[in-house]
gemmi code that builds the backbone of each chain (N, CA, C; Angstrom):
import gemmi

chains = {
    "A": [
        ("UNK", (-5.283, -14.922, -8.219), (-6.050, -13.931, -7.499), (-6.233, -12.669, -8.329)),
        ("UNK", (-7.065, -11.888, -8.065), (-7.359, -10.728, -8.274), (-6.096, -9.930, -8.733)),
        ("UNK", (-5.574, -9.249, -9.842), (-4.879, -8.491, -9.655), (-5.366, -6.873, -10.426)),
        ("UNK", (-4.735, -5.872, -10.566), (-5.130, -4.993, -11.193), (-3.396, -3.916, -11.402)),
        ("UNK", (-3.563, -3.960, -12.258), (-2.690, -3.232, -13.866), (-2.936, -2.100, -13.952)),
        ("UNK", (-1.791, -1.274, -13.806), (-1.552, -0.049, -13.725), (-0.757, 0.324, -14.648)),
        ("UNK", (-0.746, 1.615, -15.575), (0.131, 1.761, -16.503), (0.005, 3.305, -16.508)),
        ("UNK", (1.111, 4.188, -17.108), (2.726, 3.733, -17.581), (2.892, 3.578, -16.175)),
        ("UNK", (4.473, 2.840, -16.032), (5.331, 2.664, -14.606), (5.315, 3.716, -14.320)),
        ("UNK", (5.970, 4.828, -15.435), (7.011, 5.923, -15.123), (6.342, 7.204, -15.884)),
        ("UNK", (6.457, 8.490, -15.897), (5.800, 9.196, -16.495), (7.035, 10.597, -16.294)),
        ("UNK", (7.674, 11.306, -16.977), (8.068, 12.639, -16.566), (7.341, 13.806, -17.593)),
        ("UNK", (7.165, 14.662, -16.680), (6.487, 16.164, -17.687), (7.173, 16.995, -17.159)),
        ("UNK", (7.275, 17.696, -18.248), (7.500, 19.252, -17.219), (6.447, 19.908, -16.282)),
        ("UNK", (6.747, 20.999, -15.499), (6.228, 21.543, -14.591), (4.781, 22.250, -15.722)),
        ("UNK", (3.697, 22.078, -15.405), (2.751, 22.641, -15.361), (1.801, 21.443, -17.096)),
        ("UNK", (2.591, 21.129, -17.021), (1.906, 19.818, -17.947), (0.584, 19.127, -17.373)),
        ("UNK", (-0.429, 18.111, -18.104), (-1.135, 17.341, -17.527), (-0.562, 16.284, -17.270)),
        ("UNK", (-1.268, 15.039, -15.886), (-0.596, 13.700, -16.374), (-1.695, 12.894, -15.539)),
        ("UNK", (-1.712, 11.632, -16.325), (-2.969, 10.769, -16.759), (-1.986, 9.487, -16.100)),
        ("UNK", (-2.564, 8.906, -15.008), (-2.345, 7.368, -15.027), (-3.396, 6.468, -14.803)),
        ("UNK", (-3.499, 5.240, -14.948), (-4.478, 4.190, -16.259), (-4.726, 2.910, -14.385)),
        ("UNK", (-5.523, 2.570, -14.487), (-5.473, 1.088, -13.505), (-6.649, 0.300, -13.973)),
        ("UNK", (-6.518, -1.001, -14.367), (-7.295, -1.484, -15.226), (-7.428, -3.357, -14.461)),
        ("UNK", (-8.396, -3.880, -13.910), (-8.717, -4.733, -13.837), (-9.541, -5.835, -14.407)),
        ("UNK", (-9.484, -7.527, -14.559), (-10.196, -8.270, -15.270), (-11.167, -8.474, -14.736)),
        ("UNK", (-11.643, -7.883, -13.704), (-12.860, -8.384, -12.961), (-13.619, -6.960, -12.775)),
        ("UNK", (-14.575, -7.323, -12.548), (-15.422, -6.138, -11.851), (-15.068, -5.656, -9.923)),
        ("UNK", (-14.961, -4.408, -10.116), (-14.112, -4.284, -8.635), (-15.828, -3.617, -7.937)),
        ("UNK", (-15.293, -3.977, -6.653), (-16.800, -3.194, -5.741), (-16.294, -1.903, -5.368)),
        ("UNK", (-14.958, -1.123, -5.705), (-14.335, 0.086, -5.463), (-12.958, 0.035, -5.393)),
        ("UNK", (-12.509, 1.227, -5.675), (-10.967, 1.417, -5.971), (-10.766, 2.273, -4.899)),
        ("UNK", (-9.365, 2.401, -4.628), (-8.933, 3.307, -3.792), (-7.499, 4.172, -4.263)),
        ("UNK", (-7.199, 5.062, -4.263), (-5.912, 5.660, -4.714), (-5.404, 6.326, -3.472)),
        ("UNK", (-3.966, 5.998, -4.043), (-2.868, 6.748, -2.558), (-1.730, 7.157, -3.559)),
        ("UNK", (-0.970, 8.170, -2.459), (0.336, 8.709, -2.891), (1.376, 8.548, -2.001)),
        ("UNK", (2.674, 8.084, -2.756), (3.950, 8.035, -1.872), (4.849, 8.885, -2.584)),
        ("UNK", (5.306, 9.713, -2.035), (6.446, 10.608, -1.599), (7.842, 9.638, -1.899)),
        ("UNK", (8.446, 10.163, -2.549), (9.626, 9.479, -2.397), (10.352, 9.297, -0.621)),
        ("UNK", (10.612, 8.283, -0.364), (11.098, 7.994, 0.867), (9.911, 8.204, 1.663)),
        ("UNK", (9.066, 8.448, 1.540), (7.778, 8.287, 2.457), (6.891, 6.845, 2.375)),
        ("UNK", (5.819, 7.614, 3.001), (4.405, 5.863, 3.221), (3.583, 6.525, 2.479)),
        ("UNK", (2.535, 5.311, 1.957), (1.867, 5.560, 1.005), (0.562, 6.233, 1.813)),
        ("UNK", (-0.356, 7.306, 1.296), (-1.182, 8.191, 1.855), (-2.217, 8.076, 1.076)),
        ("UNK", (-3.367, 7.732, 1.889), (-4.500, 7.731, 1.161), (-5.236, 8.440, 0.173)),
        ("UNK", (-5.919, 8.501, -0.967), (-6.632, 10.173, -1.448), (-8.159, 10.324, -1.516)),
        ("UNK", (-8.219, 8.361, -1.906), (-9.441, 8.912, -2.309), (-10.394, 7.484, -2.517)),
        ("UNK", (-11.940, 6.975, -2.801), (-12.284, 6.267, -2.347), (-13.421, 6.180, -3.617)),
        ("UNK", (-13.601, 5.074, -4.989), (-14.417, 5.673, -5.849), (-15.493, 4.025, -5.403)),
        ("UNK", (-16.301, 4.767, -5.663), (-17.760, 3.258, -5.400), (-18.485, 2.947, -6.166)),
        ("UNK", (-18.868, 4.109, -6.838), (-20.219, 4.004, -8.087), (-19.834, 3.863, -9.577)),
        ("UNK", (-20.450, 3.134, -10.337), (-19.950, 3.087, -11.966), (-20.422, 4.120, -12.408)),
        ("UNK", (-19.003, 4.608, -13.013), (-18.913, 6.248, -13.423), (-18.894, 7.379, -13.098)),
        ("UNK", (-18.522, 7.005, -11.561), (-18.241, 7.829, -10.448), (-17.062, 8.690, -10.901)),
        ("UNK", (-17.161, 10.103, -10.669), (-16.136, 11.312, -10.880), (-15.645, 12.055, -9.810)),
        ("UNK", (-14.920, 12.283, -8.958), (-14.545, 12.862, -8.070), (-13.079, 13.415, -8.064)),
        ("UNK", (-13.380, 14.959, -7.774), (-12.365, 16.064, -7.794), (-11.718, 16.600, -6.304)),
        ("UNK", (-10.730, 16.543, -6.864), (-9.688, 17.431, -5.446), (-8.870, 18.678, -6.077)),
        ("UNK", (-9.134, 19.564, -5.664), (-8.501, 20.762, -6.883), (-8.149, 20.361, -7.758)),
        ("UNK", (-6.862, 20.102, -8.368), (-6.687, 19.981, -9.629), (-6.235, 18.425, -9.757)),
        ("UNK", (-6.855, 17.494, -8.752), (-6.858, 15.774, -9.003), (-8.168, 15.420, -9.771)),
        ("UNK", (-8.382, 14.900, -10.528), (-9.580, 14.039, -11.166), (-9.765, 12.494, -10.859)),
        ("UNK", (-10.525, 12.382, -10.290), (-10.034, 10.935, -10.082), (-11.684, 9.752, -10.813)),
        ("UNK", (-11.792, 8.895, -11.834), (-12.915, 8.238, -12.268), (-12.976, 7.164, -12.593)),
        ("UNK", (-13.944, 6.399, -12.033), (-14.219, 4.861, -12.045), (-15.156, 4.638, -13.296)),
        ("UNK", (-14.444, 3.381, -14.098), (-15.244, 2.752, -15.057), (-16.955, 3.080, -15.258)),
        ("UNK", (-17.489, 2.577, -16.109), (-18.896, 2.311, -16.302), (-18.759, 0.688, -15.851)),
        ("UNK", (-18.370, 0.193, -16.402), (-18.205, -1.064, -16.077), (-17.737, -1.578, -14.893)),
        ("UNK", (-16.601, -0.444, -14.347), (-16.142, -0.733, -12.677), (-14.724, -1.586, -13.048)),
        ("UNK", (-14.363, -1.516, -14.112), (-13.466, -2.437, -14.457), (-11.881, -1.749, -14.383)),
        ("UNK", (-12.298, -0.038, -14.687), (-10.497, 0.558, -14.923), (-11.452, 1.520, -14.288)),
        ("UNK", (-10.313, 2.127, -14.223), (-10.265, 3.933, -13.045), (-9.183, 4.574, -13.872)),
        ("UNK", (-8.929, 6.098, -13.660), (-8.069, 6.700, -14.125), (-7.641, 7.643, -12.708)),
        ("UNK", (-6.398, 8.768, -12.875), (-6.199, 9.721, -11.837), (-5.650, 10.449, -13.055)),
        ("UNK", (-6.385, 11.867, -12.815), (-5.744, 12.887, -14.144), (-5.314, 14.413, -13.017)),
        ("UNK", (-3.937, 14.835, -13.667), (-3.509, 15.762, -12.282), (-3.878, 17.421, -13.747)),
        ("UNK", (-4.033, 18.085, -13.226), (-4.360, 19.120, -14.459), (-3.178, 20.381, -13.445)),
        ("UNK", (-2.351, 20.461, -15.110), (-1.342, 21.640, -14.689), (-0.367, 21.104, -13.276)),
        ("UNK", (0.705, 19.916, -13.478), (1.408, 19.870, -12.616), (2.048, 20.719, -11.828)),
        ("UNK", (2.736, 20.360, -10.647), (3.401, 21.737, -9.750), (4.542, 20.253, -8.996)),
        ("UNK", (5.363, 21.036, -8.721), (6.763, 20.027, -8.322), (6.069, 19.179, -7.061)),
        ("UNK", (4.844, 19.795, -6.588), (4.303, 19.107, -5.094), (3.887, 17.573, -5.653)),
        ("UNK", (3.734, 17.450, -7.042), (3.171, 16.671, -7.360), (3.869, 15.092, -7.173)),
        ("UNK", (5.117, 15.339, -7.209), (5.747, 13.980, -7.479), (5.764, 13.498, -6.543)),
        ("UNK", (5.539, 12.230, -6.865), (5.412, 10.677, -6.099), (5.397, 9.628, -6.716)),
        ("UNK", (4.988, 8.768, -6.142), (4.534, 7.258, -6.981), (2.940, 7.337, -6.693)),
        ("UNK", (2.301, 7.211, -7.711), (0.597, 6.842, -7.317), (0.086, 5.692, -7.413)),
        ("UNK", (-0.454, 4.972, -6.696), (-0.587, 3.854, -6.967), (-2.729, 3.951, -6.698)),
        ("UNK", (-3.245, 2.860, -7.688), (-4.408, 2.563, -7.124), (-4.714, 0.853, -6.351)),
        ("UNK", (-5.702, 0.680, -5.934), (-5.660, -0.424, -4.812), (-7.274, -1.260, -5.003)),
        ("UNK", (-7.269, -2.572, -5.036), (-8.485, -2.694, -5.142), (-8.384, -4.077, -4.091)),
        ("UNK", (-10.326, -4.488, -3.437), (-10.274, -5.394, -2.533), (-9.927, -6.345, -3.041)),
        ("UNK", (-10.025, -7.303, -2.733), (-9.753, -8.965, -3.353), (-9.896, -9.969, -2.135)),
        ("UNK", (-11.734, -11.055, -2.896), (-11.579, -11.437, -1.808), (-10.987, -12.824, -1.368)),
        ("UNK", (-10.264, -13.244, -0.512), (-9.929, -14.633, 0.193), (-10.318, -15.256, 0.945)),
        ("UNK", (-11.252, -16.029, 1.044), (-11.892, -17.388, 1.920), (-12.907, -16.006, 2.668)),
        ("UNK", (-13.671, -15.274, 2.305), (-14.614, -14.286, 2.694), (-13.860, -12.946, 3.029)),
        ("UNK", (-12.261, -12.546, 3.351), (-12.151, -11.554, 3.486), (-11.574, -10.867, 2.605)),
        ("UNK", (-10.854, -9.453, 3.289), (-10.680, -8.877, 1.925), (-9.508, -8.180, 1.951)),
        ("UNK", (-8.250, -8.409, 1.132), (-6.815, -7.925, 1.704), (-7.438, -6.663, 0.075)),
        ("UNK", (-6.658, -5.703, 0.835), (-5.906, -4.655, -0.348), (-4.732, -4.531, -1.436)),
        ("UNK", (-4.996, -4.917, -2.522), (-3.978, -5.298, -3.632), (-3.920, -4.049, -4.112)),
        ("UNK", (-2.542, -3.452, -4.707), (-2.125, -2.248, -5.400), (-1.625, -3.003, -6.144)),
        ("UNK", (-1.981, -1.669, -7.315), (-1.492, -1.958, -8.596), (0.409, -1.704, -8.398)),
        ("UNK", (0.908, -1.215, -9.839), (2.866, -1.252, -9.914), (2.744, 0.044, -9.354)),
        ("UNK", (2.032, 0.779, -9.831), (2.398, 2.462, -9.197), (3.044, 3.140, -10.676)),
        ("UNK", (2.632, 4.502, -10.465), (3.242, 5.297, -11.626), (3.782, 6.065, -10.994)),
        ("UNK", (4.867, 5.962, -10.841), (5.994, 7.331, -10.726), (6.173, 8.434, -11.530)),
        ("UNK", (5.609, 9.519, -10.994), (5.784, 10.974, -11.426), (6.844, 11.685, -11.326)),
        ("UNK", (7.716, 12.171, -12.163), (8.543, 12.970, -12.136), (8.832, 14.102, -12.493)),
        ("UNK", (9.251, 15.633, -12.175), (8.615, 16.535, -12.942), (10.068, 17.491, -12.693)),
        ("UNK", (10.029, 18.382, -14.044), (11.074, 18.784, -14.559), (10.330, 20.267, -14.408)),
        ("UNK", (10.904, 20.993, -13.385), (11.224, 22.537, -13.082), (10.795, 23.358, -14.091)),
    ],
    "B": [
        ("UNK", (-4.049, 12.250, 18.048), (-4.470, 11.164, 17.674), (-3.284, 10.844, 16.811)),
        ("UNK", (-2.845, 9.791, 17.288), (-1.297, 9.620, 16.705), (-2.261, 8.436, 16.079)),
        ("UNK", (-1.514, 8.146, 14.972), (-1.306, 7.202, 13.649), (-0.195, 6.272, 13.635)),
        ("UNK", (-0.484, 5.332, 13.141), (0.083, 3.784, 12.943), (1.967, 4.232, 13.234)),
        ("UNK", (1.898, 3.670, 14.307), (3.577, 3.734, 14.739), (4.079, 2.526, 14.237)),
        ("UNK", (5.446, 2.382, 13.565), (5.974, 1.695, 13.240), (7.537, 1.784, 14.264)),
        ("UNK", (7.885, 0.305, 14.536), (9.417, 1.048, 14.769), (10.610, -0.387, 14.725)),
        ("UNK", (11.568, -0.429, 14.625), (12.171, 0.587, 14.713), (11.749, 1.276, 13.046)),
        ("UNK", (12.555, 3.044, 12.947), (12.169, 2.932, 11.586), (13.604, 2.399, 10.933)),
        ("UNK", (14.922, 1.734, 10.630), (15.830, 1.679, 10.561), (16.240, 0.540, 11.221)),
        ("UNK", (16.498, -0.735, 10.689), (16.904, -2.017, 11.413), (17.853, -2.587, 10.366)),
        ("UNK", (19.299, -3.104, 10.704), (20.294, -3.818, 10.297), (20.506, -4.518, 11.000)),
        ("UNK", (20.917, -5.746, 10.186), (21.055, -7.055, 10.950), (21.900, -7.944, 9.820)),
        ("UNK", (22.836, -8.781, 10.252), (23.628, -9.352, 9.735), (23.218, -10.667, 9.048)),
        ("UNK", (22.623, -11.405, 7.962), (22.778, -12.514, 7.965), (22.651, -13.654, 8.367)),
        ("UNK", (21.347, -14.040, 8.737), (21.067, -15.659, 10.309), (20.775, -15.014, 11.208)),
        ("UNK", (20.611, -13.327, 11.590), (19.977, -13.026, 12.696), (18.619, -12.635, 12.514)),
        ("UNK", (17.941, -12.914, 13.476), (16.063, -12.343, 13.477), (15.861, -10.654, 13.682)),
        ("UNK", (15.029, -10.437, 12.576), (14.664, -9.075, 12.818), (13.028, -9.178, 12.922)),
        ("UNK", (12.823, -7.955, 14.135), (11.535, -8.234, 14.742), (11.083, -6.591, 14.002)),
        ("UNK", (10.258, -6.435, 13.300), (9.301, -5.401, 13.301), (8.339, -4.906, 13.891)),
        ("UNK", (7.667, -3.858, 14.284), (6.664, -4.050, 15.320), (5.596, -3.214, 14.670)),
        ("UNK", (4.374, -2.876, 15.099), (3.451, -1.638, 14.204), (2.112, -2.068, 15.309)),
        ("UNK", (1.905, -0.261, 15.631), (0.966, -0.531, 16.757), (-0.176, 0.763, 15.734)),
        ("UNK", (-1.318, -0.259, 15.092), (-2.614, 0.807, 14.693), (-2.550, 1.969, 15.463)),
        ("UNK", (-3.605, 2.472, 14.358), (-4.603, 3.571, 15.188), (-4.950, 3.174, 16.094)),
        ("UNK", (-5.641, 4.185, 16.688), (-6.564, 3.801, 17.962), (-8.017, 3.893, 17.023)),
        ("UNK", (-8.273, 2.323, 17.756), (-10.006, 2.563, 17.138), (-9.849, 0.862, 15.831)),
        ("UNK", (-8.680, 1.128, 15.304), (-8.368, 0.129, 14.589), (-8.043, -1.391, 14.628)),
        ("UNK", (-8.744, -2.197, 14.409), (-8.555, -3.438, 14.470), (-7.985, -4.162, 13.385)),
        ("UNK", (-7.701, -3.985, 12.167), (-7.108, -4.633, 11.172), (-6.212, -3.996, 10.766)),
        ("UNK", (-4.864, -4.864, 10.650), (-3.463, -4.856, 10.252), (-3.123, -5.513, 9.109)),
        ("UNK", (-2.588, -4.700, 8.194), (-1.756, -5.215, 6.871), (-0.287, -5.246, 6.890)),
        ("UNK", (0.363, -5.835, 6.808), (1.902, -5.858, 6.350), (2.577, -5.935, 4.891)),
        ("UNK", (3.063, -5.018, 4.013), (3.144, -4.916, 2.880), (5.133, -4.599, 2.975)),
        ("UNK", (5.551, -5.176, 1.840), (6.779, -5.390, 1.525), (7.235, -4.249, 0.110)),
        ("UNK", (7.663, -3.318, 0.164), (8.139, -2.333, -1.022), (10.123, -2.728, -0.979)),
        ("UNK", (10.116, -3.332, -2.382), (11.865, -3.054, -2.605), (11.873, -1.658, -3.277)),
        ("UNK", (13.151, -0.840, -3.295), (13.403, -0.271, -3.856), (12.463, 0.418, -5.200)),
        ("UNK", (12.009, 1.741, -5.650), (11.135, 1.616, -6.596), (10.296, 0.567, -7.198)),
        ("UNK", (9.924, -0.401, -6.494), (9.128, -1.003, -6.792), (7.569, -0.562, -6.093)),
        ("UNK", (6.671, -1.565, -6.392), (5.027, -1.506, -5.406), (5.257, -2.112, -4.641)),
        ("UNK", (3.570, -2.284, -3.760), (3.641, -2.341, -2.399), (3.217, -4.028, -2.444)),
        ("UNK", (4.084, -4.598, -1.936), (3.487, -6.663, -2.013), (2.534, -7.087, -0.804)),
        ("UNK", (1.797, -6.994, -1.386), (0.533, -7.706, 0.481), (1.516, -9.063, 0.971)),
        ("UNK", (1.569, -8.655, 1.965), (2.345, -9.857, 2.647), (1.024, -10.734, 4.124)),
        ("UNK", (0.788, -10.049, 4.624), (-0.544, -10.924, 5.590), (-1.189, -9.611, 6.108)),
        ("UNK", (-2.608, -9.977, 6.205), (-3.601, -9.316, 7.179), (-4.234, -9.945, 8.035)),
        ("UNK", (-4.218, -9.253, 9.458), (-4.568, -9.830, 10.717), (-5.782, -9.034, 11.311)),
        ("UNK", (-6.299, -9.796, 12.219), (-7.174, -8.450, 13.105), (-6.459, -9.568, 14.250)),
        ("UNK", (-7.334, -8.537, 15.474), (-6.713, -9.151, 16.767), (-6.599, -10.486, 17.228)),
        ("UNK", (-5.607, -11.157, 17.660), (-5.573, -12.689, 17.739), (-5.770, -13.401, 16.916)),
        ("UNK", (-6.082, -12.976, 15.392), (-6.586, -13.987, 14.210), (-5.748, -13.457, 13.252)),
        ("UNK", (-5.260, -14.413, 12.119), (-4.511, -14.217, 10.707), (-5.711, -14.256, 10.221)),
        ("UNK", (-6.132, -13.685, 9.290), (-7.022, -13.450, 8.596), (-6.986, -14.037, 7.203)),
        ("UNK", (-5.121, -13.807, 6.400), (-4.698, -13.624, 5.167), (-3.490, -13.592, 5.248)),
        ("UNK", (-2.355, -14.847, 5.149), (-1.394, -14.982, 4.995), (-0.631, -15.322, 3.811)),
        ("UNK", (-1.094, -15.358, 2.638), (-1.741, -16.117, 1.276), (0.321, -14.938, 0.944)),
        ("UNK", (0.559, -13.905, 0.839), (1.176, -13.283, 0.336), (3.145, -13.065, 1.468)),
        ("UNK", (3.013, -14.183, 2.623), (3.769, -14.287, 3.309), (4.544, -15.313, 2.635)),
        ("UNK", (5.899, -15.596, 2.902), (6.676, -17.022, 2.104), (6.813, -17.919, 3.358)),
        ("UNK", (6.685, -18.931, 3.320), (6.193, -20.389, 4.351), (7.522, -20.190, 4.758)),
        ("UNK", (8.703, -19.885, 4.991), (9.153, -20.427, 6.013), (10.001, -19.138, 6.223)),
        ("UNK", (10.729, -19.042, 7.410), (11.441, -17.305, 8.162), (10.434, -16.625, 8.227)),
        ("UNK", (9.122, -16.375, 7.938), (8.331, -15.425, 8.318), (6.919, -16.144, 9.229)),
        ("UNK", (6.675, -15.018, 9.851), (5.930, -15.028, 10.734), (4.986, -13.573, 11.047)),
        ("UNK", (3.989, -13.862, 11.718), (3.295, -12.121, 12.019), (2.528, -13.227, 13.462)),
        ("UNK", (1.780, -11.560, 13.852), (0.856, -11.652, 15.001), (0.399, -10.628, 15.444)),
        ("UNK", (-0.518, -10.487, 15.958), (-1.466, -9.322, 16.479), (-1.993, -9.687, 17.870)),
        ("UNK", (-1.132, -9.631, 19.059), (-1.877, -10.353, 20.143), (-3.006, -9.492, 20.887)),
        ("UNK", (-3.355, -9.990, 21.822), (-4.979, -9.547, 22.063), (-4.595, -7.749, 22.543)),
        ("UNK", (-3.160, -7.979, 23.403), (-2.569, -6.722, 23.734), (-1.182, -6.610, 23.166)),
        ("UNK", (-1.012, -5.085, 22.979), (0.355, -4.630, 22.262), (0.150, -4.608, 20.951)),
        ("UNK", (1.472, -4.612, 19.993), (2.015, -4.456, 18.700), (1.196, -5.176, 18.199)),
        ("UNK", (1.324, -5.420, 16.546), (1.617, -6.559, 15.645), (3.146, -6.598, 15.803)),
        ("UNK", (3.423, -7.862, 15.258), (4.845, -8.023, 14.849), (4.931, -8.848, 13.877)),
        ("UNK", (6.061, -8.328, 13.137), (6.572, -9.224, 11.606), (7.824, -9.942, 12.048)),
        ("UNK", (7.948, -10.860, 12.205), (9.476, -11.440, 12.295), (10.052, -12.177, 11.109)),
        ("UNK", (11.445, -11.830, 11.161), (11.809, -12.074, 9.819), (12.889, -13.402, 10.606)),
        ("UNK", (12.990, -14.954, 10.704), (13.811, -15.451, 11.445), (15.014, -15.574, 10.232)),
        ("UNK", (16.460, -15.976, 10.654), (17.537, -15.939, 9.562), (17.300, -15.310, 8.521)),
        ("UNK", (17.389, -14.257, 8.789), (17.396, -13.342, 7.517), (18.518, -13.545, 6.238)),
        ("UNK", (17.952, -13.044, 5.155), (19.125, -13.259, 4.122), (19.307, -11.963, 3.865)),
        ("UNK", (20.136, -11.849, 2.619), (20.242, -10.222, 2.232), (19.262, -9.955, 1.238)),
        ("UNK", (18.700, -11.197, 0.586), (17.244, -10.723, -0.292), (16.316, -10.165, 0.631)),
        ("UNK", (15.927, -10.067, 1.822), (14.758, -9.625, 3.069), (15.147, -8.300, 2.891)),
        ("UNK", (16.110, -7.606, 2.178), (16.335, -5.936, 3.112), (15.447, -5.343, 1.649)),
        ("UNK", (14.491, -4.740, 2.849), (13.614, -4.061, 2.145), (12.674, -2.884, 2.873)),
        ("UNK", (11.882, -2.192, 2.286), (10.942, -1.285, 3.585), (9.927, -2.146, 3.484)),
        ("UNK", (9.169, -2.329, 4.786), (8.039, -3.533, 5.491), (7.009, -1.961, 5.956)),
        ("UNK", (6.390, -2.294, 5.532), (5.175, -1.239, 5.808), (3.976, -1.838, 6.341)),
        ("UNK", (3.567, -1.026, 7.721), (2.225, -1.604, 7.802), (1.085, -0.856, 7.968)),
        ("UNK", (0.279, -1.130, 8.067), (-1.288, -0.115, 8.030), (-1.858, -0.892, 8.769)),
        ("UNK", (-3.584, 0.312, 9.154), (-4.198, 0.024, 9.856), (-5.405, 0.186, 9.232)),
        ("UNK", (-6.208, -0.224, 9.386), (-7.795, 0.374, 8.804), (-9.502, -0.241, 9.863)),
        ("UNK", (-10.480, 0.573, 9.739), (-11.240, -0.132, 11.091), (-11.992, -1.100, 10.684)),
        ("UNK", (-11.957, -1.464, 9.553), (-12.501, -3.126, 8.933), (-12.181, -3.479, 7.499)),
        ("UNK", (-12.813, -4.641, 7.405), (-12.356, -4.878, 5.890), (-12.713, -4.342, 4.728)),
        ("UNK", (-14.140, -4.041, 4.868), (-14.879, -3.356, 3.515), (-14.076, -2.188, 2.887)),
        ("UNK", (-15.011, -0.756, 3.019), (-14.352, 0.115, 1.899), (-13.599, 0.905, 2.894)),
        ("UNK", (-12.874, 0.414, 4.057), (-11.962, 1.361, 4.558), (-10.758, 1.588, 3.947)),
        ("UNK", (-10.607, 2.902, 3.769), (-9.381, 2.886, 3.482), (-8.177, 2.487, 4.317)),
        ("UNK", (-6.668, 2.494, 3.884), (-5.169, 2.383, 4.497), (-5.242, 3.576, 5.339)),
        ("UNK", (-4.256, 3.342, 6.535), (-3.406, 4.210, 7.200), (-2.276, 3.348, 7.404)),
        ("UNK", (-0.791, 3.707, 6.685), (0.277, 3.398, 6.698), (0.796, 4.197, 8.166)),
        ("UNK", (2.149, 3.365, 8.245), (3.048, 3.391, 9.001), (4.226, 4.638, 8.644)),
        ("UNK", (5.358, 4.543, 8.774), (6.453, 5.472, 7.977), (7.008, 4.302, 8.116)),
        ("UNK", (6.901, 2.876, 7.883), (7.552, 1.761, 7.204), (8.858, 1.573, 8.538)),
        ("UNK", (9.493, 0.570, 7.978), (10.802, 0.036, 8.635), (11.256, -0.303, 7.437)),
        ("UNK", (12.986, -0.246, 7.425), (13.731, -0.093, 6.164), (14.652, -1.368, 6.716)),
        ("UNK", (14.750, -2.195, 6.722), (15.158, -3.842, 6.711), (16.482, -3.643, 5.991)),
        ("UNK", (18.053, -3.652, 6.518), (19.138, -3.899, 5.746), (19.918, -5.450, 5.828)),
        ("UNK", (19.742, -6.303, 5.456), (20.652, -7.516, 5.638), (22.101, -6.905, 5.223)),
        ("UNK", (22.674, -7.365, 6.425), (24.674, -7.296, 5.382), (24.885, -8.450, 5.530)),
    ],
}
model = gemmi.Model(1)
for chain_id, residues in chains.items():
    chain = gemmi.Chain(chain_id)
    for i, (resn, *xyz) in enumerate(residues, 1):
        res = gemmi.Residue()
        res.name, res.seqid = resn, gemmi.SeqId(i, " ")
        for name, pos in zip(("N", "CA", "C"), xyz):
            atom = gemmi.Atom()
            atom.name, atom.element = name, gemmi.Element(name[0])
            atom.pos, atom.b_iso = gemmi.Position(*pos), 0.0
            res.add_atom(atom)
        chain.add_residue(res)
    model.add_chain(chain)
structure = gemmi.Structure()
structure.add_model(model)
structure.setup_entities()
């Protein structure tokens, strides 16, 4: 089935650093989705990309889908301790016509004061 | 407008006993996911349902597990004879169809086998 590859696992910066995580699929996706979990929390939706080469901003989130539709990125500019979580991105995949939600491993953010 | 209740959030259970999970959508929501997170790990699709129908069980293991979405009430995940590999957080979501809706998670159930 469908899967999609997320990289690095793990990432630590210090406080006010950038940080870049990667989600990369073998197929062409019809849209990605990205969420955030909180340590000890549920994973929370952010964001919803559709178009090839689609760019979409949340203050200081970047979030951009392939030309090809194939990888996405999430770029955080100037971390802040609010930041840490695990991020994961999510793509459809379909089975006998429908369509379950597959996440990638997740990149865990960690950030140093 | 309360959001995807999960409960209990906190369930221990010994070994050969059944643990029942429950997760009641949004309102408005007809499709249910059940996803399995160990410890720092990701989130494992385990089945998606809409009402009265499995939709996608492809990510459930054939035997101790089970789900359902009846026409009224919960979903439920049942875990029958549990082992101590099952203790894990079981998360479920809701979303109002299959296409580009996004997740609405639960605050999970945290599954302990002793």
């Amino acid at each position: 089935g469908q899967q999609v590859m997320q990289i690095p696992q793990y990432q630590h910066v210090q406080e006010g650093e950038d940080f870049t995580t990667y989600c990369n699929s073998s197929t062409t996706l019809s849209n990605i989705q990205w969420y955030k979990q909180r340590p000890g929390g549920h994973p929370v939706f952010l964001i919803q990309l559709v178009k090839s080469g689609e760019v979409k901003k949340q203050k200081r989130l970047t979030f951009q889908f392939g030309e090809a539709k194939k990888n996405s990125s999430l770029h955080i500019t100037a971390t802040q301790t609010t930041d840490v979580g695990t991020y994961f991105c999510a793509a459809r995949t379909s089975y006998q016509g429908a369509q379950k939600l597959v996440f990638g491993q997740g990149t865990r953010l960690t950030i140093n004061p | 407008n309360a959001g995807v209740m999960q409960n209990p959030r906190h369930l221990v259970r010994r070994r050969g006993q059944e643990a029942r999970l429950r997760c009641s959508p949004m309102k408005g929501h007809s499709h249910v996911y059940w996803y399995r997170q160990l410890p720092e790990e990701g989130l494992k699709f385990m089945v998606y349902l809409q009402k009265e129908n499995i939709i996608d069980e492809s990510g459930m293991p054939k035997e101790r597990f089970s789900a359902e979405f009846p026409k009224e009430g919960p979903s439920i995940l049942r875990i029958q004879q549990v082992v101590r590999g099952d203790s894990a957080a079981y998360f479920c979501a809701s979303s109002t169809g299959p296409g580009n809706s996004p997740l609405h998670f639960g605050n999970g159930t945290r599954l302990t086998v002793t």
